[in-house]
PyMOL Python script that loads the backbone (N, CA, C, O; Angstrom):
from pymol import cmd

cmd.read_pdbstr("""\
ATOM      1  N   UNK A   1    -161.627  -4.608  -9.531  1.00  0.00           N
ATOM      2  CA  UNK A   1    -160.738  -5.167  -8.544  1.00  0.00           C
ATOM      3  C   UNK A   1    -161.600  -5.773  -7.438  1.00  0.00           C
ATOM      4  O   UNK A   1    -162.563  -5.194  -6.935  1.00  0.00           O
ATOM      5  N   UNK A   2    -161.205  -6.890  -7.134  1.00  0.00           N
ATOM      6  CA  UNK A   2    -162.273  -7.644  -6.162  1.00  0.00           C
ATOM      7  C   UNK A   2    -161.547  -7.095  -4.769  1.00  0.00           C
ATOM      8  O   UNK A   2    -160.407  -6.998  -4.316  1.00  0.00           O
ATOM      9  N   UNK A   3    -163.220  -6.726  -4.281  1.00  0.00           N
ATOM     10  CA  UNK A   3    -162.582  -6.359  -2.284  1.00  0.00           C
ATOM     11  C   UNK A   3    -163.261  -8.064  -1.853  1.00  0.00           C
ATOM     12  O   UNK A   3    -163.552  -9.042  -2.541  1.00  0.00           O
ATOM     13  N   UNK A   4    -163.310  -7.767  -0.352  1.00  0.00           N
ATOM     14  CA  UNK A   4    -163.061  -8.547   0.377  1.00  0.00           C
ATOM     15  C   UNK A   4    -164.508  -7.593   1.721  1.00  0.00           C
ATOM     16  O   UNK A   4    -164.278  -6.574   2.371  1.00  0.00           O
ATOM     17  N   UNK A   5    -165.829  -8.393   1.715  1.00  0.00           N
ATOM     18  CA  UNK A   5    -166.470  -7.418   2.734  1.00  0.00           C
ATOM     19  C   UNK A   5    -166.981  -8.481   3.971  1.00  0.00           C
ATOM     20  O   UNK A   5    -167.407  -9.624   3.803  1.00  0.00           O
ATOM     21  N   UNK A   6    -166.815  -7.775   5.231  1.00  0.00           N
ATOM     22  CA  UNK A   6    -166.736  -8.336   6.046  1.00  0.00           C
ATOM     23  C   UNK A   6    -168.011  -7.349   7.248  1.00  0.00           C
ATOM     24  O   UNK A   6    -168.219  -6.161   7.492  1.00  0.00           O
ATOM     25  N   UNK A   7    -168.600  -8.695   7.721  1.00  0.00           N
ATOM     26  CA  UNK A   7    -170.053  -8.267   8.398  1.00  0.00           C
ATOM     27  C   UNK A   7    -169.820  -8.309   9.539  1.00  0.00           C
ATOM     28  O   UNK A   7    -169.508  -9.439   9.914  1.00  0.00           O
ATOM     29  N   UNK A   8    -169.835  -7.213  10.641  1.00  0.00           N
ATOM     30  CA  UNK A   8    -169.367  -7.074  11.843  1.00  0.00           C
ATOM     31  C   UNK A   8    -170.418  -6.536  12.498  1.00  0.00           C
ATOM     32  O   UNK A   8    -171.125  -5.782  11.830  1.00  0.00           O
ATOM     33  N   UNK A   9    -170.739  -6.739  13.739  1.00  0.00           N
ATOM     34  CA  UNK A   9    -171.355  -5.473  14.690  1.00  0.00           C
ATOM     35  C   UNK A   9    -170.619  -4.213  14.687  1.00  0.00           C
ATOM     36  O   UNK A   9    -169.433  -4.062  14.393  1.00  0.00           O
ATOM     37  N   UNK A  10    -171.707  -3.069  15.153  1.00  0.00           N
ATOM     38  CA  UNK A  10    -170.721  -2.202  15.236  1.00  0.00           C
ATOM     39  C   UNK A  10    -169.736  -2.402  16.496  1.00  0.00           C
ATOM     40  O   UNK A  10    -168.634  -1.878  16.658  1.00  0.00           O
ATOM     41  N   UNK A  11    -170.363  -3.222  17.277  1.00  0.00           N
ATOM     42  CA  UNK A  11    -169.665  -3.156  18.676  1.00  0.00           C
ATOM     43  C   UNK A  11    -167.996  -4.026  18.204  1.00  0.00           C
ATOM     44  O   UNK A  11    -166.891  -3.811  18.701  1.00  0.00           O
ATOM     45  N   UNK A  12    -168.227  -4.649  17.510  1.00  0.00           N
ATOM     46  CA  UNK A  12    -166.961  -5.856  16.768  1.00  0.00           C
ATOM     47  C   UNK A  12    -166.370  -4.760  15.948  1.00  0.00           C
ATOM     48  O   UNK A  12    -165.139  -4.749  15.950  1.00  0.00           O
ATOM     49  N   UNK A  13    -166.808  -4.077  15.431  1.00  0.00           N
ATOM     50  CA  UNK A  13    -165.729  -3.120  14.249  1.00  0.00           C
ATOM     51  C   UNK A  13    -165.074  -2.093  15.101  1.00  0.00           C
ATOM     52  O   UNK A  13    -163.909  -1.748  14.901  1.00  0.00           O
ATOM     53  N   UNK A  14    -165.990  -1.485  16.278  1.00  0.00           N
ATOM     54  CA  UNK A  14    -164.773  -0.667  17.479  1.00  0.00           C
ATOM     55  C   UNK A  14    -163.880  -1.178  17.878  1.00  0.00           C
ATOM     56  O   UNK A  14    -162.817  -0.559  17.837  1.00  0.00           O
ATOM     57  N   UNK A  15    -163.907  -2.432  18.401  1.00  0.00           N
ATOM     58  CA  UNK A  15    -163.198  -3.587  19.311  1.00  0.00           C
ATOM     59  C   UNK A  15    -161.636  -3.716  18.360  1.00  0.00           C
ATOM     60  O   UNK A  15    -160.519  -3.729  18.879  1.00  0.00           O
ATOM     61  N   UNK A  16    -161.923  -3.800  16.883  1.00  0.00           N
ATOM     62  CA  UNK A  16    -161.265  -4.202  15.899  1.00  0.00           C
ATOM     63  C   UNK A  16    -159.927  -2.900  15.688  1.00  0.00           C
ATOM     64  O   UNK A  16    -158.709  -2.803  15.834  1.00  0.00           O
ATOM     65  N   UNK A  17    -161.280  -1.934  15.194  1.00  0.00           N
ATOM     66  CA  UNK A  17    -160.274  -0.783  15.185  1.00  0.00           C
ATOM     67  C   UNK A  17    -159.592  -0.184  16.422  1.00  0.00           C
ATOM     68  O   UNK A  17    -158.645   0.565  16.182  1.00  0.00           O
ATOM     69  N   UNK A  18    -159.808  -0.321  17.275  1.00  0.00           N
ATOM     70  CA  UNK A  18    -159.625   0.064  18.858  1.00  0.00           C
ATOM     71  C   UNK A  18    -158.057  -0.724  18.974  1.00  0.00           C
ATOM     72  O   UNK A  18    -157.031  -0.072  19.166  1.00  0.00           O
ATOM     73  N   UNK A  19    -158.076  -2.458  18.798  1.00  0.00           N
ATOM     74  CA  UNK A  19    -157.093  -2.824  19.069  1.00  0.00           C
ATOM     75  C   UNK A  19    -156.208  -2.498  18.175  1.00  0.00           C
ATOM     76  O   UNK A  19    -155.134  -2.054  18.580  1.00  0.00           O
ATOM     77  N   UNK A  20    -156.494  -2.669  16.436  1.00  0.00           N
ATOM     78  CA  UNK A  20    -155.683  -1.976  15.606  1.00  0.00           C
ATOM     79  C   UNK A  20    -154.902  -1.117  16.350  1.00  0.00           C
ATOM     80  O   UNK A  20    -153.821  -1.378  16.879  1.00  0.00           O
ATOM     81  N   UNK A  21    -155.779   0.381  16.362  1.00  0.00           N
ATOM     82  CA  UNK A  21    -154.946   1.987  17.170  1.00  0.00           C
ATOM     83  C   UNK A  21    -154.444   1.487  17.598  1.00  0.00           C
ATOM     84  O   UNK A  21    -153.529   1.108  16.867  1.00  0.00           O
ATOM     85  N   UNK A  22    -154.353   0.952  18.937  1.00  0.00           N
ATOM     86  CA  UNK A  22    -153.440   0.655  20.175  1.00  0.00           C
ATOM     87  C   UNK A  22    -151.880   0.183  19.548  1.00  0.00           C
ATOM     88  O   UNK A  22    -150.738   0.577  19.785  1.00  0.00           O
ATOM     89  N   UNK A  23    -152.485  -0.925  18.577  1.00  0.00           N
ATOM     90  CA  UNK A  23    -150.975  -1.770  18.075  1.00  0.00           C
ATOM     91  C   UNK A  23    -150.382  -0.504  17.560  1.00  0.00           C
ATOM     92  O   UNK A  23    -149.162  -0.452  17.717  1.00  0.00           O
ATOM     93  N   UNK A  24    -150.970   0.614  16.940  1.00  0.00           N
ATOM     94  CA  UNK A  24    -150.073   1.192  15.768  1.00  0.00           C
ATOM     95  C   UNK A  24    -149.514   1.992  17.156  1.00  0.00           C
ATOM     96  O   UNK A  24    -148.286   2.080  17.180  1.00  0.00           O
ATOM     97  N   UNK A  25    -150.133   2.517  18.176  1.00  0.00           N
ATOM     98  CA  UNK A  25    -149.594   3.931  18.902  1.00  0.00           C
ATOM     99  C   UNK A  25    -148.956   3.103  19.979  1.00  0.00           C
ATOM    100  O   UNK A  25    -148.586   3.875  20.864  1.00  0.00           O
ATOM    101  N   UNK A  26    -148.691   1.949  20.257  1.00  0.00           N
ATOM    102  CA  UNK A  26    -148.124   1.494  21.387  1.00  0.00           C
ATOM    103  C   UNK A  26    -146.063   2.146  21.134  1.00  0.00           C
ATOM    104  O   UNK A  26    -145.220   2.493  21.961  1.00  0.00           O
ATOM    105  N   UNK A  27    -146.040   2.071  20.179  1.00  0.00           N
ATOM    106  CA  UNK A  27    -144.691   2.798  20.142  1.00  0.00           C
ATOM    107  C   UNK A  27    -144.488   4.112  20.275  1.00  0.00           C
ATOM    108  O   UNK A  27    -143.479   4.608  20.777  1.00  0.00           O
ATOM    109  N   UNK A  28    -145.234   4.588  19.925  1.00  0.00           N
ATOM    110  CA  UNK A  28    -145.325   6.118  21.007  1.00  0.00           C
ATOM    111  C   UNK A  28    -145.564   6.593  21.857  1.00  0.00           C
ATOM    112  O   UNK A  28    -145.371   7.767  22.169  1.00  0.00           O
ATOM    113  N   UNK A  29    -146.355   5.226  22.782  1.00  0.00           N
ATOM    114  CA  UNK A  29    -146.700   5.165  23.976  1.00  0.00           C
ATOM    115  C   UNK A  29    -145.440   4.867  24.707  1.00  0.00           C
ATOM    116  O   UNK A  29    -145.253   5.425  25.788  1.00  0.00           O
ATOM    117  N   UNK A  30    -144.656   4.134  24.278  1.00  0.00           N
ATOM    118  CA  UNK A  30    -143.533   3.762  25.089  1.00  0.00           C
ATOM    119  C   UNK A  30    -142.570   4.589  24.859  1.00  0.00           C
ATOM    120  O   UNK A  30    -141.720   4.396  25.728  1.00  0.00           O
ATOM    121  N   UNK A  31    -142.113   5.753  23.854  1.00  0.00           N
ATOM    122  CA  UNK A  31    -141.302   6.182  23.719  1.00  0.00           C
ATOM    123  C   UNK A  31    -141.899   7.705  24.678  1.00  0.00           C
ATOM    124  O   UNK A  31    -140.942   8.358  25.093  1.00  0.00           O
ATOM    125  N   UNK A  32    -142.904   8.137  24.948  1.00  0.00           N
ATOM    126  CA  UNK A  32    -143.632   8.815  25.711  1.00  0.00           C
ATOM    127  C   UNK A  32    -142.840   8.474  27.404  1.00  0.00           C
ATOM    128  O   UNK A  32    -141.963   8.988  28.097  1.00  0.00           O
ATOM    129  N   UNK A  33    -143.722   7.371  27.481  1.00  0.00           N
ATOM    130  CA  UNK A  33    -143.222   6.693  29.196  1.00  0.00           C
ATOM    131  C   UNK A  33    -141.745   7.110  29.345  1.00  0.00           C
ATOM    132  O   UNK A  33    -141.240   7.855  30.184  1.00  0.00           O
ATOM    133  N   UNK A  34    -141.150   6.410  28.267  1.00  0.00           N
ATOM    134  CA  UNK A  34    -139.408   6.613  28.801  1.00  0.00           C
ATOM    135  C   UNK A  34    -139.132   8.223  28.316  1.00  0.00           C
ATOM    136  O   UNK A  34    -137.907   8.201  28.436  1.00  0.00           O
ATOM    137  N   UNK A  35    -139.323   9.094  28.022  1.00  0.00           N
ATOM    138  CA  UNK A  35    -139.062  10.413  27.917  1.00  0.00           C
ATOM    139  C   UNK A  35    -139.619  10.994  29.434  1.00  0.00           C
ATOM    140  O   UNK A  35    -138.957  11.892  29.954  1.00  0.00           O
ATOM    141  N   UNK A  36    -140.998  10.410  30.236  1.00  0.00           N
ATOM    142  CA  UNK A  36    -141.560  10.803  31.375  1.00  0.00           C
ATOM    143  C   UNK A  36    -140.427  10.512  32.199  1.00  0.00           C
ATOM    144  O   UNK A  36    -140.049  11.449  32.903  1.00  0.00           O
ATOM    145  N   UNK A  37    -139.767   9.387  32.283  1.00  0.00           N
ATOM    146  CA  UNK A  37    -138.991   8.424  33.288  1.00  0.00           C
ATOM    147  C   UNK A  37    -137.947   9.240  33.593  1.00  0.00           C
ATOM    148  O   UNK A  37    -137.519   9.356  34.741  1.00  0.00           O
ATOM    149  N   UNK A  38    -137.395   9.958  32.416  1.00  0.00           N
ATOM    150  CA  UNK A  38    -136.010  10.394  32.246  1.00  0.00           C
ATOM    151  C   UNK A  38    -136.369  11.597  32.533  1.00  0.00           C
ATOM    152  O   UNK A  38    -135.341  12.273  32.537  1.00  0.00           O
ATOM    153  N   UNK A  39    -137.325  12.277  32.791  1.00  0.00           N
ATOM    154  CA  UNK A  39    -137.628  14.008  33.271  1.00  0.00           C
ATOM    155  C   UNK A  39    -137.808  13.844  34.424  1.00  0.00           C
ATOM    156  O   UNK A  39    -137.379  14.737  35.154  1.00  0.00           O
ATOM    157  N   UNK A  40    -138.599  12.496  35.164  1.00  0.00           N
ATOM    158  CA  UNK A  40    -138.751  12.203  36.137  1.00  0.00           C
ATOM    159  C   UNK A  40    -137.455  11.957  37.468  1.00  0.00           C
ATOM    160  O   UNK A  40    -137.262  12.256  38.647  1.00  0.00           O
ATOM    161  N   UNK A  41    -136.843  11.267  36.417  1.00  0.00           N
ATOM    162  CA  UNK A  41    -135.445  10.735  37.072  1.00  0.00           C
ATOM    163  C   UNK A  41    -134.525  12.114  37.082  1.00  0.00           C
ATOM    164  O   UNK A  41    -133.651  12.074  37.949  1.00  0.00           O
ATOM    165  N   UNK A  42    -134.545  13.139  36.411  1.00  0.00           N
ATOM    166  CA  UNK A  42    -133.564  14.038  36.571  1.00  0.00           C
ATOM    167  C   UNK A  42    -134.917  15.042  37.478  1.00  0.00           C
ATOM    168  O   UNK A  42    -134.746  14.380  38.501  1.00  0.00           O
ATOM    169  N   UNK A  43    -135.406  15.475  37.658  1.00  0.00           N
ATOM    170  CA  UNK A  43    -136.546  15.586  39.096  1.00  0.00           C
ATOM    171  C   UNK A  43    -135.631  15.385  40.115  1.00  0.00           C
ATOM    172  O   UNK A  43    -135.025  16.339  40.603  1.00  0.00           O
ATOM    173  N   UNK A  44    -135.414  13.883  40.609  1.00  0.00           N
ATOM    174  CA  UNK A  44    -135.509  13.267  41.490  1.00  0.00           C
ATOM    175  C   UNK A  44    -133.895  13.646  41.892  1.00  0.00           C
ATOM    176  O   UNK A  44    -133.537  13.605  43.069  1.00  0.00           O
ATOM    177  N   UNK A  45    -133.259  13.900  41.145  1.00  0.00           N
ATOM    178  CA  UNK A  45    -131.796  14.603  41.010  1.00  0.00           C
ATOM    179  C   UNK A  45    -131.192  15.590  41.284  1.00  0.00           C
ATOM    180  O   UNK A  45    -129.985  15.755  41.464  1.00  0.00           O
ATOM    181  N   UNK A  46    -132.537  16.699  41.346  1.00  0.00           N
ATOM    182  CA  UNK A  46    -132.785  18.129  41.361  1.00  0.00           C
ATOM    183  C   UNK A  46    -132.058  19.044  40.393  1.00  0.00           C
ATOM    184  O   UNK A  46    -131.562  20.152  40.596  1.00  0.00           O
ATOM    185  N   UNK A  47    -132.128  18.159  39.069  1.00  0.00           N
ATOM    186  CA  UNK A  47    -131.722  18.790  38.288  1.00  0.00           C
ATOM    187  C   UNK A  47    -132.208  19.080  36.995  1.00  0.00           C
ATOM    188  O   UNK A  47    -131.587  18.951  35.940  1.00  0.00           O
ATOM    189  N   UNK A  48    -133.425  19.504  37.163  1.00  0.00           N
ATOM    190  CA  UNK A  48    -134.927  19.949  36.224  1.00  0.00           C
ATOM    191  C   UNK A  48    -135.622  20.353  37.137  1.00  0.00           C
ATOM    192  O   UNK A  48    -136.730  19.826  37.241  1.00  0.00           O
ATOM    193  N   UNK A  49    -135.280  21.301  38.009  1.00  0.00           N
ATOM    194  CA  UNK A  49    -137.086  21.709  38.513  1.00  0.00           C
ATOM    195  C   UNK A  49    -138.220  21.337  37.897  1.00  0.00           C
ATOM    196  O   UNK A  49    -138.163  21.026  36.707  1.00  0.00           O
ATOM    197  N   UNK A  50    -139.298  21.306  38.510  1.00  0.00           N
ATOM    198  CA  UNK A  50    -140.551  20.628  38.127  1.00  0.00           C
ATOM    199  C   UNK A  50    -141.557  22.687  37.599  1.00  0.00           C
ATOM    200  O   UNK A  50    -142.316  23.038  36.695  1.00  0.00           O
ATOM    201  N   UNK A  51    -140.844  23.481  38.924  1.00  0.00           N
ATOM    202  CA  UNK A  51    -141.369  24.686  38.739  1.00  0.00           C
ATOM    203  C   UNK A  51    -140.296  25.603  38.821  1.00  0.00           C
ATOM    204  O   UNK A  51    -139.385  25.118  39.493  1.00  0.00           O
ATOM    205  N   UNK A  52    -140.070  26.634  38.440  1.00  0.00           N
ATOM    206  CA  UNK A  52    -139.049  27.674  38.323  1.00  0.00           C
ATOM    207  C   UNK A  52    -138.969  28.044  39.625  1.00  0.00           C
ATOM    208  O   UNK A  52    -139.909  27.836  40.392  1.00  0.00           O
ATOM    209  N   UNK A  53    -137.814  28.645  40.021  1.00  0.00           N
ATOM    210  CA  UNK A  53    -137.548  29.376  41.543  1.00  0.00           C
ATOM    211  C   UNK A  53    -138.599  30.854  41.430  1.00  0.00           C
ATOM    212  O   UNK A  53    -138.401  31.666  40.526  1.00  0.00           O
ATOM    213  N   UNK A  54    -139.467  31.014  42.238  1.00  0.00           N
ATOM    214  CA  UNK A  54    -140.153  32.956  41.996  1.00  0.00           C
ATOM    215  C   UNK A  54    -139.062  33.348  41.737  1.00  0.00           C
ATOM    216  O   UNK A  54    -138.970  33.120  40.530  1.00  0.00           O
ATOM    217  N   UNK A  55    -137.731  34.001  42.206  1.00  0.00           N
ATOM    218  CA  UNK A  55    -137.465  34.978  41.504  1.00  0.00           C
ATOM    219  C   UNK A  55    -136.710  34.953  40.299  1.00  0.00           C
ATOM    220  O   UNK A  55    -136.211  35.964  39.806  1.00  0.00           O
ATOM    221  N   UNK A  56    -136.576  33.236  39.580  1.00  0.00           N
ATOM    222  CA  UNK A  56    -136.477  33.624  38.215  1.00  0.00           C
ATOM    223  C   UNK A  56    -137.860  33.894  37.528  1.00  0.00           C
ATOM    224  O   UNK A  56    -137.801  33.879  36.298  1.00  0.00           O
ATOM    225  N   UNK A  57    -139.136  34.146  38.094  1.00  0.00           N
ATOM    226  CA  UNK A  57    -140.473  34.007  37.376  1.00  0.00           C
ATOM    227  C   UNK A  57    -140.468  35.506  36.911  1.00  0.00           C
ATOM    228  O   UNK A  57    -140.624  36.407  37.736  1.00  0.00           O
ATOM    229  N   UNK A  58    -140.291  35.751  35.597  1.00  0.00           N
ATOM    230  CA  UNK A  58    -140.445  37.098  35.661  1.00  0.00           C
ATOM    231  C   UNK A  58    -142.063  37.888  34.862  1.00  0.00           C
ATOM    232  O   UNK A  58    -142.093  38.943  34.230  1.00  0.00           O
ATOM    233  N   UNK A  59    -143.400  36.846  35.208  1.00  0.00           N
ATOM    234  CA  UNK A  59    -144.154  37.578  34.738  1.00  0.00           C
ATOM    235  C   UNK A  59    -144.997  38.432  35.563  1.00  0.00           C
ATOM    236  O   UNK A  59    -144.905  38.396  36.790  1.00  0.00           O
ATOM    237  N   UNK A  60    -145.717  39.107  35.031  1.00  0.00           N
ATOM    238  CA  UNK A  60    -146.172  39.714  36.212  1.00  0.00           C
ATOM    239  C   UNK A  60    -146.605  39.370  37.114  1.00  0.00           C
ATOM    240  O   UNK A  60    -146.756  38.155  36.982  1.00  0.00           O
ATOM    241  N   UNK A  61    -147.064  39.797  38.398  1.00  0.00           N
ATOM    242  CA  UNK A  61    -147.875  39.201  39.268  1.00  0.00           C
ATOM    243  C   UNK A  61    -148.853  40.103  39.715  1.00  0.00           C
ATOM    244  O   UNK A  61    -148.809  40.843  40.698  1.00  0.00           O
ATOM    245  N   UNK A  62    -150.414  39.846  38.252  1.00  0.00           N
ATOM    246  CA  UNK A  62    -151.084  40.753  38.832  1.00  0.00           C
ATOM    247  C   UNK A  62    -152.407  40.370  39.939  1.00  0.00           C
ATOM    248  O   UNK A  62    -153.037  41.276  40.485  1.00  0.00           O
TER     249      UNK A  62
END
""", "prot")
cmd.dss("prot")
cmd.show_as("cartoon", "prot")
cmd.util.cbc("prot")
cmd.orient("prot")
C-alpha cells in the first residue's frame, strides 16, 4: 500500500500537530467555557455557593 512521506522540521511537525490538537479539542473547549459561564452565572445569583456555609462543613476541624 503506497504511503505518502513528508519531510518536516521537528519544529514544523509540533506546529502541525499542535494546531491539529487544538482543532480536534476546541469543542471541548467551548463546551467547558459555557458549563464555567453557567456555574458562574448561578454564583452571581447566589444560588451555587462557590464554598459551603461552616456549619454545613461537617469535617473535622483538626
Amino acid at each position: 500500500m503506497p504511503g505518502t512521506i513528508v519531510h518536516a522540521s521537528k519544529k514544523e511537525s509540533e506546529e502541525l500537530f499542535n494546531s491539529v490538537l487544538d482543532e480536534k479539542l476546541q469543542p471541548i473547549k467551548d463546551s467547558l467555557d459555557a458549563i464555567k459561564k453557567m456555574l458562574d452565572d448561578l454564583t452571581n445569583q447566589d444560588l451555587a455557593p462557590k464554598t459551603p456555609p461552616k456549619e454545613a462543613d461537617i469535617r473535622p476541624q483538626d
